[in-house]
C-alpha positions in Angstrom: 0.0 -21.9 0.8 0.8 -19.5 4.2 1.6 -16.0 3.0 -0.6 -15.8 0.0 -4.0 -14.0 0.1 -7.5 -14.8 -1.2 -8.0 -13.1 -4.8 -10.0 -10.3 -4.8 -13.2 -9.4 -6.1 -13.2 -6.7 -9.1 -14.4 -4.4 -6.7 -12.2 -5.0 -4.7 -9.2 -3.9 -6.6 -10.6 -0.9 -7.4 -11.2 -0.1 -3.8 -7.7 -1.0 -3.6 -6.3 1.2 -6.4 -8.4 4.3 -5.6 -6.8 3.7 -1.5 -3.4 3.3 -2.8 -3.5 6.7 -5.3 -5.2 8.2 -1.9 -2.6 7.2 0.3 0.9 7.9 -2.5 -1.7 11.9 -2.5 -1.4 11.7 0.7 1.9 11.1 1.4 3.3 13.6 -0.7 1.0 16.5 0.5 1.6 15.7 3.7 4.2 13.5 4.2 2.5 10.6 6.1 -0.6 8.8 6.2 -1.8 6.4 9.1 -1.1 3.0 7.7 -2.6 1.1 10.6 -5.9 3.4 10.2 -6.3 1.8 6.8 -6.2 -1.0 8.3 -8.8 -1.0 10.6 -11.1 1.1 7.6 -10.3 -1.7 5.2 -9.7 -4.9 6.7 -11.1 -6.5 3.9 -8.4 -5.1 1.8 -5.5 -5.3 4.9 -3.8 -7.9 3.6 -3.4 -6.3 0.0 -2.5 -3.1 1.4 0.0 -4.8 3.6 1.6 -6.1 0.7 1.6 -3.0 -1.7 3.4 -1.1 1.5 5.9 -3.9 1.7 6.5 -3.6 -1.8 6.7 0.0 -1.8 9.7 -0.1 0.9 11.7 -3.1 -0.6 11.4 -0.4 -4.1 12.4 2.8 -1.7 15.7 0.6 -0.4 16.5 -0.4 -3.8 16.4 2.7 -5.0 18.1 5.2 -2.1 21.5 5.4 -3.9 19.8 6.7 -7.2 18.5 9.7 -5.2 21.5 10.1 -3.7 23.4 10.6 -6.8 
């Protein structure tokens, strides 16, 4: 089906889990972290990162008018 990527190996994920805690570290010492350089470090994982950041904003606009309050 378009829009769905290939599993990914166990390694894999944990490549992925150790970015993502490095990027969310990242973000909140320093506010930002080049998205599109983890892409071109990781294309391998890309497409799963492109999805957990996705995610992560959908999450962020559901959430504003909590943080707000």
């Amino acid at each position: 089906m378009a829009g769905e990527r290939l599993p990914l190996s166990d390694e894999q994920e944990r490549r992925l889990d150790r970015l993502i805690a490095e990027y969310l570290a990242g973000v909140q010492q320093q506010g930002s972290v080049d998205r599109e350089q983890l892409f071109q470090q990781h294309p391998d994982l890309a497409d799963a990162l492109r999805e957990f950041f996705a995610d992560e904003e959908h999450f962020h606009r559901w959430t504003e008018p909590l943080r707000e309050a």
